[in-house]
C-alpha positions as CSV (number, residue, x, y, z in Angstrom):
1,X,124.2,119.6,87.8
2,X,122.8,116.4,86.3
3,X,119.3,116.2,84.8
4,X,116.8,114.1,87.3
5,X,116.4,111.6,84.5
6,X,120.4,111.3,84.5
7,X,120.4,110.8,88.1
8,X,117.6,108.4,88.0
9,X,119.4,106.2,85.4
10,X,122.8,106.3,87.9
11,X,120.9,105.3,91.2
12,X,119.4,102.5,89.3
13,X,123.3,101.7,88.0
14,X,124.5,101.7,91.9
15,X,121.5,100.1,93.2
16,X,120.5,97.1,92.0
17,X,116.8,96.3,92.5
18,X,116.2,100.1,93.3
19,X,112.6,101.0,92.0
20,X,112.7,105.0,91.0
21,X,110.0,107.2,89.2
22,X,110.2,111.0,87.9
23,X,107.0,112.7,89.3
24,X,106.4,115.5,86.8
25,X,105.1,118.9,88.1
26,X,102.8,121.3,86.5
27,X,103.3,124.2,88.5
28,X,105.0,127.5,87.4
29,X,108.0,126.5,89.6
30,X,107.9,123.1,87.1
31,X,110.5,121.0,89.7
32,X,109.7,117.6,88.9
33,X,110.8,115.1,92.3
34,X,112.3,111.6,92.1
35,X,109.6,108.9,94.3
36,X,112.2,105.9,95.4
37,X,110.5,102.3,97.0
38,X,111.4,102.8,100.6
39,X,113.5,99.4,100.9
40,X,115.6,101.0,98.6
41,X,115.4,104.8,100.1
42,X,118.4,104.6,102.6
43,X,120.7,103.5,100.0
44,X,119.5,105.6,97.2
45,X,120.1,108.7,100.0
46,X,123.3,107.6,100.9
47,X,124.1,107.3,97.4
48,X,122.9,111.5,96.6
49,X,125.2,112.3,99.5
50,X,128.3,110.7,98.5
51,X,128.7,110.6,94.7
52,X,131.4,113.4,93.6
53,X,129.0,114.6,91.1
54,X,126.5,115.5,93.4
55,X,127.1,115.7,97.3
56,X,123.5,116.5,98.1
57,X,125.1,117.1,101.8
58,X,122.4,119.2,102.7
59,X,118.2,118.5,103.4
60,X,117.2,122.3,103.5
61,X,113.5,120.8,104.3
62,X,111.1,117.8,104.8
63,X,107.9,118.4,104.9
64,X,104.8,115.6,104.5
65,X,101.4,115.5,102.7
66,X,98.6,113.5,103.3
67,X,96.8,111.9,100.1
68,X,93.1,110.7,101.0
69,X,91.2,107.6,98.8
70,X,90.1,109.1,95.9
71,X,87.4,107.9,93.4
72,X,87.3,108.5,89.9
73,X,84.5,107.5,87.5
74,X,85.4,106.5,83.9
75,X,83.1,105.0,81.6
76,X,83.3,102.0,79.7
77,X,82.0,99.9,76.8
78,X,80.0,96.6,77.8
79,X,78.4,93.7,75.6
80,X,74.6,93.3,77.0
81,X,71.5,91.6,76.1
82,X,69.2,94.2,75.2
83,X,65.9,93.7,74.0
84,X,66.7,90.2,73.3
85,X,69.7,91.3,71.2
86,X,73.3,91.9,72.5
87,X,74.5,95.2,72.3
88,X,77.6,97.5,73.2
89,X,76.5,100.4,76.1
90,X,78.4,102.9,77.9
91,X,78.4,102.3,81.5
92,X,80.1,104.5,84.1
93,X,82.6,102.6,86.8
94,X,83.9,104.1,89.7
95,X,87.6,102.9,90.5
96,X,88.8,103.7,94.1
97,X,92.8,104.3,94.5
98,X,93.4,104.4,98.1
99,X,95.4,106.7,100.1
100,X,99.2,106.8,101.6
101,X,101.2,109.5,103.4
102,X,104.2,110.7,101.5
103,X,107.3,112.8,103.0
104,X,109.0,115.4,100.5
105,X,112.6,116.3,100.9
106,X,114.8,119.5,99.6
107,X,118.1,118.5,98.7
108,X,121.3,121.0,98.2
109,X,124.8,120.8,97.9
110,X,126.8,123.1,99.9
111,X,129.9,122.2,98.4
112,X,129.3,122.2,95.2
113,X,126.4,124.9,95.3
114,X,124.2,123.2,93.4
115,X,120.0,122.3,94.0
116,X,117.7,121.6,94.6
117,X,117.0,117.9,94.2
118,X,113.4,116.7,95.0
119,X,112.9,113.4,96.8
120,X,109.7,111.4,97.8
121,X,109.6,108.4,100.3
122,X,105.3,107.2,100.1
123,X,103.8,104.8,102.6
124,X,101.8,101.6,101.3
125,X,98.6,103.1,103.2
126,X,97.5,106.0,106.0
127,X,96.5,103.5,108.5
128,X,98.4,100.5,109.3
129,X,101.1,100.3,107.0
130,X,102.3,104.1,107.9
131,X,106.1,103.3,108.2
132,X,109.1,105.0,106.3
133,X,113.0,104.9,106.8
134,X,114.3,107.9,108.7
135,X,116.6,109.5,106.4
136,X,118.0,111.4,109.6
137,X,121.3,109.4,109.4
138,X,122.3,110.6,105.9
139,X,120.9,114.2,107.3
140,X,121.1,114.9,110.1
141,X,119.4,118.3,109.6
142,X,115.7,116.0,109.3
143,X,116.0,115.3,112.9
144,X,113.5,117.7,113.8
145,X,111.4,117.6,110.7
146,X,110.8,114.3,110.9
147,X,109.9,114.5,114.2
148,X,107.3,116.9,113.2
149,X,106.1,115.0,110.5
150,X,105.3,112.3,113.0
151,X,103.9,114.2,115.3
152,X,101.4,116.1,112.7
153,X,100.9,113.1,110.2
154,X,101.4,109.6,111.6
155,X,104.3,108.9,109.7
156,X,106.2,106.5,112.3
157,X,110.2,106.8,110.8
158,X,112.0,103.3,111.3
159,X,115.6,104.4,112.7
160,X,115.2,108.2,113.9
161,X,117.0,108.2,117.0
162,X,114.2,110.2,119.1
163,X,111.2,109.7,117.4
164,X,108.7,111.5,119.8
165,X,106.1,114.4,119.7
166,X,107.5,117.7,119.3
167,X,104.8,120.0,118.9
168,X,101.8,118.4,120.4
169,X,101.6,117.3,123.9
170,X,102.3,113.4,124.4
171,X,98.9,112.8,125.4
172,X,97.5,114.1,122.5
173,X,95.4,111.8,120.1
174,X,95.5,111.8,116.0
175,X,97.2,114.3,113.5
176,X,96.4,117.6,113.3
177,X,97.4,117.9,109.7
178,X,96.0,115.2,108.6
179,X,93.1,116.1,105.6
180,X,90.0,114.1,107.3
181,X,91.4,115.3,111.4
182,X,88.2,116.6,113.3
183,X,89.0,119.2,115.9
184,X,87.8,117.6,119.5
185,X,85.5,119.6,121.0
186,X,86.9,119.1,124.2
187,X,89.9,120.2,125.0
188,X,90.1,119.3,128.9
189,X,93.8,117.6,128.7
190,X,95.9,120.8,126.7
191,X,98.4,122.0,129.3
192,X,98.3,125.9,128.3
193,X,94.7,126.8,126.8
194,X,94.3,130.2,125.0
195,X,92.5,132.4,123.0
196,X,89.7,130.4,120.9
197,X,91.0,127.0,122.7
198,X,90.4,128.6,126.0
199,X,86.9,129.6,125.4
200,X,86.4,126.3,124.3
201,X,87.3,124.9,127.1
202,X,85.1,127.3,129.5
203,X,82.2,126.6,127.3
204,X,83.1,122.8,127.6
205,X,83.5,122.9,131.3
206,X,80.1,125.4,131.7
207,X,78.8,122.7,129.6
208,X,79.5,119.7,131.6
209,X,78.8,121.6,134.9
210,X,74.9,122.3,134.1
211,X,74.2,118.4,133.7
């Protein structure tokens, strides 16, 4: 199979405008993944599906991640007036990147039994601007995952073709997988409550009783 870098270069060939970037990894496993802009992504998929060289015909998994804002100090050389006198100090800045949601994809080929290729789709933020194209009608094996991804992230998938809940209730409030989700302590509305979730719910009820 063709390096990433080789692929990289003939997506940007086939697609004009397409924005691609290698994202290295420095695990033991070392499988570096492929981040495309998402107006590009549909094209770019279709495009891993169909070449003959490749026929990435099959998404083995998708799975999502949540990135929180992160701060990161670095220090820095000024000019001041010190004593009178300008000077050079070190002064330490804090630089804020904020955070997005990302969705990570396997890709194989069954007919050419070759894999896996890593692709990432990113959202422009984790709050308002949470939107990424379903890749569901290249692979029709993300149905599900995706699905999931919504239902555990937030990710809302422009053109799934059932984007609902599928492992939370459709009542149910937030992302459970999400890295800053606080458990409710009240969990009144869950149809089937069990184990520690029941007994949070008796001590919640008990609780509410007695006032």
């Amino acid at each position: 199979m063709e390096t990433l870098e080789q692929i990289k270069v003939r997506i940007e060939q086939a697609i004009p405008g397409a924005r691609l970037e290698i994202i290295p990894n420095g695990s033991a496993a070392n499988q570096p993944s492929l981040l495309i802009d998402n107006e590009h992504a549909f094209a770019a998929a279709k495009f891993l599906r169909d070449d003959s060289a490749l026929q990435l015909d099959y998404a083995a998994n998708a799975t999502g991640i949540d990135w929180l804002d992160q701060v990161t100090k670095e220090k820095v050389k000024v000019k001041k007036v010190v004593d009178g006198a300008e000077q050079e100090v070190e002064e330490t800045i804090e630089k804020k990147t904020p955070g997005y949601l990302e969705t990570v994809y396997h890709l194989y080929s069954m007919a050419l039994k070759h894999g896996p290729v890593i692709l990432r789709l990113r959202t422009e933020n984790r709050s308002d601007k949470n939107h990424l194209p379903s890749l569901t009608p290249i692979w029709r094996g993300c149905e599900f995952q995706e699905r999931e991804i919504f239902d555990l992230y937030g990710i809302i998938f422009d053109g799934h073709p059932d984007l609902r809940r599928i492992l939370m209730w459709d009542e149910f409030k937030d992302y459970p997988m999400r890295k800053d989700y606080v458990e409710p302590d009240d969990y009144e509305y869950e149809p089937t409550p069990h184990d520690e979730v029941l007994a949070k719910a008796k001590l919640h009820s008990s609780t509410a009783a007695s006032l």
